[in-house]
Backbone as JSON, one array per atom type, in Angstrom:
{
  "sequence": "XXXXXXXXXXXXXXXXXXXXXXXXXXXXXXXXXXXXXXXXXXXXXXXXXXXXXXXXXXXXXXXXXXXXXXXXXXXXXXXXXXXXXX",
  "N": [[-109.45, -51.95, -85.44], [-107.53, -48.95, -85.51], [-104.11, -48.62, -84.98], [-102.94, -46.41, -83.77], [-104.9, -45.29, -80.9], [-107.17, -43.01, -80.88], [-108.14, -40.24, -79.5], [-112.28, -40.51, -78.51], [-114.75, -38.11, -79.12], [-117.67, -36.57, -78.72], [-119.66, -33.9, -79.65], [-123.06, -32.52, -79.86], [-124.87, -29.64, -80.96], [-127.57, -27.81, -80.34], [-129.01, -29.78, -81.92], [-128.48, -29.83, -84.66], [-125.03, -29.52, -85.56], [-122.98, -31.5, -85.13], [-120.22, -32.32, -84.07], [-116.84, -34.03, -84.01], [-114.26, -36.34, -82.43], [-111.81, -38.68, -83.23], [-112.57, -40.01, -85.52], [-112.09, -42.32, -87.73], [-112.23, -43.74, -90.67], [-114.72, -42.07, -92.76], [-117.22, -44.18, -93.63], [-119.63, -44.28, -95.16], [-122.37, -41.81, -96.71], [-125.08, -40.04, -97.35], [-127.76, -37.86, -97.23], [-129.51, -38.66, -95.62], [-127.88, -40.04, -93.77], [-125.0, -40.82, -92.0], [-122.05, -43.24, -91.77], [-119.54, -43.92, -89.66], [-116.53, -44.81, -88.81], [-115.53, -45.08, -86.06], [-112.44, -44.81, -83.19], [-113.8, -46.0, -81.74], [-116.09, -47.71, -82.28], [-118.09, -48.52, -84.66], [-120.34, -45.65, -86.03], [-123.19, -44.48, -86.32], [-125.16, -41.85, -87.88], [-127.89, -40.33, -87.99], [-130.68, -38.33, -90.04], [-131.89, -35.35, -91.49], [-130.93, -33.48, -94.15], [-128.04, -34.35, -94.42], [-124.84, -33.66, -94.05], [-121.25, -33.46, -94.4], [-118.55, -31.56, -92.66], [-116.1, -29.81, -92.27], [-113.88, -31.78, -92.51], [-111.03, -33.64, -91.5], [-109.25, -36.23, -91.59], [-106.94, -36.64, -91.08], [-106.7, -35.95, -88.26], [-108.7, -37.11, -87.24], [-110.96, -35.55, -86.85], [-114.1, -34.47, -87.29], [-116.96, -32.79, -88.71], [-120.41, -33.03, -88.39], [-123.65, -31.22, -90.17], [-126.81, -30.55, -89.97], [-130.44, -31.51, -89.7], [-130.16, -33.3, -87.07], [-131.77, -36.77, -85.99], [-130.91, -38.96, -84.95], [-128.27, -41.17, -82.84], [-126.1, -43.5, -83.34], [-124.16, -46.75, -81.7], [-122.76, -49.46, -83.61], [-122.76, -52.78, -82.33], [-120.07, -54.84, -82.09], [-119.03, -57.02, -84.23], [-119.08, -60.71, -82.94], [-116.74, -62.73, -84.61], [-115.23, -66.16, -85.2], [-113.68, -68.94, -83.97], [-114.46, -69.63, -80.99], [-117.04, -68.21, -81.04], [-118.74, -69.11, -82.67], [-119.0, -71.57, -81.01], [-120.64, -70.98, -78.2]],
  "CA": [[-109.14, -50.74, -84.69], [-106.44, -48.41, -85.77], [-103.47, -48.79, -84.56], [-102.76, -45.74, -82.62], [-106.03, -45.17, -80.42], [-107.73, -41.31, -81.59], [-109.68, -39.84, -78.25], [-113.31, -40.29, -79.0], [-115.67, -37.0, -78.32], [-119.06, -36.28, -79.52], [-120.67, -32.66, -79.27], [-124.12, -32.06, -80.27], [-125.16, -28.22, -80.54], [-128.74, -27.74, -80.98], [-129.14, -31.12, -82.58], [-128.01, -29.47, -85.85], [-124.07, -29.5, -85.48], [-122.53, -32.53, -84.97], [-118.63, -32.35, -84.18], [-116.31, -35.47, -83.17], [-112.84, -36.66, -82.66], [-111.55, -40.11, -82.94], [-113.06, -40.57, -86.55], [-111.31, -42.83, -88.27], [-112.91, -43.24, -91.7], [-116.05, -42.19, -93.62], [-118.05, -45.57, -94.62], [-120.82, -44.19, -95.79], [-123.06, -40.62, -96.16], [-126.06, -39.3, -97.43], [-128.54, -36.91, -96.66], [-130.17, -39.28, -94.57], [-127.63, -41.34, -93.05], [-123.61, -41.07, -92.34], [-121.88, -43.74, -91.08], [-118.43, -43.43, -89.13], [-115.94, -46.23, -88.09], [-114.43, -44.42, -84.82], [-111.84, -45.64, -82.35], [-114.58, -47.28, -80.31], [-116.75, -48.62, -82.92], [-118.79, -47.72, -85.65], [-121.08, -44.79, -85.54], [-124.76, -44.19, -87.2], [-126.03, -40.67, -87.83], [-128.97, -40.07, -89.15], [-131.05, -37.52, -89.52], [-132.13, -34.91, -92.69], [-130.35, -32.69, -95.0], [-127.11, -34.23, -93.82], [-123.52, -33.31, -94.77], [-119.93, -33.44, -93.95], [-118.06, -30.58, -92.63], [-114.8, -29.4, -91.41], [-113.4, -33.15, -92.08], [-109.72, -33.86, -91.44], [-109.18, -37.93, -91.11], [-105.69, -36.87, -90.5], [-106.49, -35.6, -87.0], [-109.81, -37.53, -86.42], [-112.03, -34.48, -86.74], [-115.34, -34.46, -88.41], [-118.44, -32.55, -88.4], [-121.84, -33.06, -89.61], [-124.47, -30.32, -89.97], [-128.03, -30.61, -90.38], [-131.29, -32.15, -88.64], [-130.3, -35.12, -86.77], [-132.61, -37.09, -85.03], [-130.48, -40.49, -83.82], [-126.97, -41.43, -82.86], [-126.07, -44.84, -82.59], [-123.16, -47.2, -81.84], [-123.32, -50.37, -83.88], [-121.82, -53.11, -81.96], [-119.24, -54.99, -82.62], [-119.36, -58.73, -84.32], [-117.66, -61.55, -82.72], [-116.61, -64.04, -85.06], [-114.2, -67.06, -85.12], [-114.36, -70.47, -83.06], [-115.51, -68.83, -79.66], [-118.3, -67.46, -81.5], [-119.34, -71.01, -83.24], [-119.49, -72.9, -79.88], [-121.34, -70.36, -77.52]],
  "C": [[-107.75, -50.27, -85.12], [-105.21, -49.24, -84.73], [-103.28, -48.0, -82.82], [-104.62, -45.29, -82.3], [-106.39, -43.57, -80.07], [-108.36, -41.62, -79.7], [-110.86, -39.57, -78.82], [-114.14, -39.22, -78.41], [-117.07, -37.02, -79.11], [-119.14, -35.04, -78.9], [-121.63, -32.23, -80.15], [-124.43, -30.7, -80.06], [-126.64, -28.29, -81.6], [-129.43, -28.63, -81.79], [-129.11, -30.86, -84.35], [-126.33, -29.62, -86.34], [-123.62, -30.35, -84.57], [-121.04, -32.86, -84.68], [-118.18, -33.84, -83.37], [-114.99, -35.51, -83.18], [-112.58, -38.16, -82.86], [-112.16, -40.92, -84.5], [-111.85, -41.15, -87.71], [-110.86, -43.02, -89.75], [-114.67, -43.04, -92.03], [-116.46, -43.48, -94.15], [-118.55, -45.11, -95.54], [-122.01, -42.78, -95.85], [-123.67, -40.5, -97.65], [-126.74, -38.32, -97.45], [-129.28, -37.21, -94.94], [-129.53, -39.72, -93.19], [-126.11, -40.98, -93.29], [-122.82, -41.89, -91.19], [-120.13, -43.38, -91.13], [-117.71, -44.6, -88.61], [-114.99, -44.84, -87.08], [-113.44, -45.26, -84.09], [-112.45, -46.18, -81.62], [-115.83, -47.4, -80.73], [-117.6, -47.89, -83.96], [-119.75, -46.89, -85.4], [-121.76, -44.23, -86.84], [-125.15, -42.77, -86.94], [-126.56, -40.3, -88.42], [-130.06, -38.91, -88.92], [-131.62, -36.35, -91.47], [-131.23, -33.95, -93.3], [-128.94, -32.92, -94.71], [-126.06, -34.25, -94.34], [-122.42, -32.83, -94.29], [-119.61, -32.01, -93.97], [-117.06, -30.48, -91.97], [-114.26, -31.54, -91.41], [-112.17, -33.15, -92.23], [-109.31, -35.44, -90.79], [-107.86, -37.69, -90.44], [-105.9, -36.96, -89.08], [-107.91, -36.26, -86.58], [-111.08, -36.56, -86.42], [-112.8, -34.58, -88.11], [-116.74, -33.16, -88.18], [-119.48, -32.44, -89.39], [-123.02, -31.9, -89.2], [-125.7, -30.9, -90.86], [-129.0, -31.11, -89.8], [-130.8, -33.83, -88.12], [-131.01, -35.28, -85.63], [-131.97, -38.62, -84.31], [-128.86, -40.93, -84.31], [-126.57, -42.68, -82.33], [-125.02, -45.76, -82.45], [-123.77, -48.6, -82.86], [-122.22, -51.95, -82.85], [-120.91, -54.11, -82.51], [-119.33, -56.8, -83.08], [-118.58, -59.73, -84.1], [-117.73, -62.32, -83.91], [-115.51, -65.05, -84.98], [-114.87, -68.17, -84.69], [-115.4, -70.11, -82.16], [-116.69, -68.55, -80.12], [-119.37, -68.67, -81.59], [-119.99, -71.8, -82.3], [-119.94, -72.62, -78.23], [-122.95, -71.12, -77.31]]
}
């Protein structure tokens, strides 16, 4: 997690336009599929013809346009000792 902690937003419009805040970096994008590490955890969007817009990492702002059909957090993986002896 960053340091300083972005405010996370989501707004869906029409399930075509995708805007956010709190985006930290781009992992990963597609057509299909763009994934997002936010301030409060990674974030799956998938969906068709899909593609970055209006992105500024400086300020956290992203948006994606195009058919999306699912938005998902992924959660988060413990590991270490604690984890081991659960």
């Amino acid at each position: 997690m960053p340091e300083e902690h972005l405010p996370h937003k989501l707004q869906l419009s029409e399930r075509n336009v995708l805007t956010m805040t709190g985006v930290t970096e781009v992992v990963s994008f597609d057509e299909n599929a763009v994934v997002l590490q936010t301030s409060l955890g990674l974030l799956i969007v998938q969906g068709q013809q899909l593609s970055l817009k209006n992105l500024s990492l400086d300020g956290g702002q992203v948006a994606v346009e195009g058919s999306i059909s699912a938005l998902a957090y992924e959660e988060p993986r413990q590991s270490g000792w604690r984890r081991l002896f659960r």
